[in-house]
ROTI-702078 format. One record per residue: residue number from 1; x, y, z of N, C-alpha, C in turn. Coordinates in steps of 0.2 Angstrom, whole numbers, padded with zeros to 4 digits. Atoms other than C-alpha are relative to their C-alpha. Example, Ala and Ser with C-alpha at 12.3 -4.5 7.8 and 13.67 -1.06 7.14 Angstrom:
residues 2
   seq    n.c1    n.c2    n.c3   ca.c1   ca.c2   ca.c3    c.c1    c.c2    c.c3
     1    0004   -0006    0000    0062   -0022    0039    0004    0006    0000
     2   -0004   -0006   -0001    0068   -0005    0036   -0004    0005    0003
***
This chain:
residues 66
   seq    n.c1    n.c2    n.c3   ca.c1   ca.c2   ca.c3    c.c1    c.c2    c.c3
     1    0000   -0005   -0005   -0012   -0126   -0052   -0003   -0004    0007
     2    0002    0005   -0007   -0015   -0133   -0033   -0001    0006    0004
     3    0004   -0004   -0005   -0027   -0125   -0021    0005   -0002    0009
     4   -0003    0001   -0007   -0021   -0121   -0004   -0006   -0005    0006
     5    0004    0003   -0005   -0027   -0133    0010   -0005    0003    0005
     6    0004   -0003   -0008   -0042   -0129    0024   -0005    0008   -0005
     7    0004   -0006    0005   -0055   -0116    0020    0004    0007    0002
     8   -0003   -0004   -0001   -0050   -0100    0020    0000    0004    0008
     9    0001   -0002   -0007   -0055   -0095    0039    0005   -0005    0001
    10   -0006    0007   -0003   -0041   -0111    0044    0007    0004   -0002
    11   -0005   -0003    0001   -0027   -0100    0034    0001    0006    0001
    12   -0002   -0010   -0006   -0030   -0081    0041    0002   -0005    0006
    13   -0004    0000   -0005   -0028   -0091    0058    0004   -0003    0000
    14   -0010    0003    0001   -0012   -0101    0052    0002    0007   -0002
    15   -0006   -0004    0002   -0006   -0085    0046    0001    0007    0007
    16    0001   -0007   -0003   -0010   -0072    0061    0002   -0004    0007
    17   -0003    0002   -0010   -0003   -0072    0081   -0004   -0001    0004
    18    0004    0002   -0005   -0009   -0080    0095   -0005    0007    0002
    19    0004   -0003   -0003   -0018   -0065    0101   -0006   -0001   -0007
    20    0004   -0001    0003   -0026   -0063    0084   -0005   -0006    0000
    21    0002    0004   -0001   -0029   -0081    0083   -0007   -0002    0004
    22    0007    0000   -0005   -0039   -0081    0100   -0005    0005   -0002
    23    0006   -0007    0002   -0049   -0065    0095   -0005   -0002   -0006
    24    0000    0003    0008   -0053   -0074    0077   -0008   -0004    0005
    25    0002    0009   -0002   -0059   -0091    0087   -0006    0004    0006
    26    0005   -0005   -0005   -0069   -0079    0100   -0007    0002   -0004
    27    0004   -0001    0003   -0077   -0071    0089   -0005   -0005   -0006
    28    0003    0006    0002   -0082   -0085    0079   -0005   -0006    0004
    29    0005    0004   -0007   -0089   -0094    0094   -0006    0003    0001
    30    0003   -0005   -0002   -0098   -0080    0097   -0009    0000   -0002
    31    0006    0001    0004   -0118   -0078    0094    0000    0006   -0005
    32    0002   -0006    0007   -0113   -0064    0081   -0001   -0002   -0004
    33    0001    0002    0007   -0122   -0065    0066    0004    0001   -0005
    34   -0005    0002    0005   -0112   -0071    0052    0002    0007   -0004
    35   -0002   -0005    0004   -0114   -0054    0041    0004    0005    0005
    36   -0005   -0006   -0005   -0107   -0045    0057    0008   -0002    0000
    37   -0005    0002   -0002   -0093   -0056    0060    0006    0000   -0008
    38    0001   -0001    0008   -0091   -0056    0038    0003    0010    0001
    39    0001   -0008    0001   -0091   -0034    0040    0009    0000    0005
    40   -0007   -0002   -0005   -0078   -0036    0055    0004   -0002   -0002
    41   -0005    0004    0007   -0066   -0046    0045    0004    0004   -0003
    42   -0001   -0005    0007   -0067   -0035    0030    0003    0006    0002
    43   -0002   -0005   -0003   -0065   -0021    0040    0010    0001    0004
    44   -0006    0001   -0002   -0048   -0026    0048    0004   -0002   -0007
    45   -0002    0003    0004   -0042   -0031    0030   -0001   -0005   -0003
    46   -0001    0007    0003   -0047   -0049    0028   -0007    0000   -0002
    47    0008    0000    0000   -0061   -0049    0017   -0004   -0007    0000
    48    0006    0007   -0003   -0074   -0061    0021   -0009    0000   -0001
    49    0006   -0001    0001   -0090   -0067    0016   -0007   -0001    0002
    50    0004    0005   -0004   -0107   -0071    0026    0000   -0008   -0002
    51    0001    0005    0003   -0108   -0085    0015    0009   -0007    0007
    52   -0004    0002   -0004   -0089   -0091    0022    0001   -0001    0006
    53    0001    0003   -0006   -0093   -0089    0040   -0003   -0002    0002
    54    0004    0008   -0004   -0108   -0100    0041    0002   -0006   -0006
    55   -0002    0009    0001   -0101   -0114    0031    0005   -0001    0005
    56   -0005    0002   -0003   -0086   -0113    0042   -0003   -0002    0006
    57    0002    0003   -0003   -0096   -0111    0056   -0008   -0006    0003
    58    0002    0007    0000   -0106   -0126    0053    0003   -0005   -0002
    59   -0004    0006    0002   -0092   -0137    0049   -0001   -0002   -0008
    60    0003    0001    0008   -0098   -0136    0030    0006    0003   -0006
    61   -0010   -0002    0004   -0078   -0131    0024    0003   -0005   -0001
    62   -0004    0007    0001   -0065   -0141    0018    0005   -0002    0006
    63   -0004    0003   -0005   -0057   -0140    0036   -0004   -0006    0003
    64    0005    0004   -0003   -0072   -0152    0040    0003   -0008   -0004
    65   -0003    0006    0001   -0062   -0166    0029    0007    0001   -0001
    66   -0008   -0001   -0002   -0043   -0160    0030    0002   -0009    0004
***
């Protein structure tokens, strides 16, 4: 069985349009707290877990050695 590359926040924005893209990368810039950003995610379909967007956003993913 072979795992898909990149963490999972790397492959929502390969799979979504530039708009959502930017909006994704915005919001993750953002100083929203991880379980916010985690709930807004969810909320739109893609579930996500605070745990995922602070390792991602502290480079602590597997996009960080890609």
């Amino acid at each position: 069985m072979s795992r898909a590359k990149g963490c999972i926040i790397s492959r929502v924005m390969n799979q979504g349009d530039h708009a959502d893209r930017e909006a994704l990368q915005t919001l993750l810039n953002s100083n929203t707290p991880h379980i916010n950003v985690a709930r807004t995610l969810t909320d739109a379909g893609v579930p996500m877990s605070e745990h995922t967007i602070r390792r991602h956003r502290k480079a602590d993913c597997s996009c960080g050695w890609l």
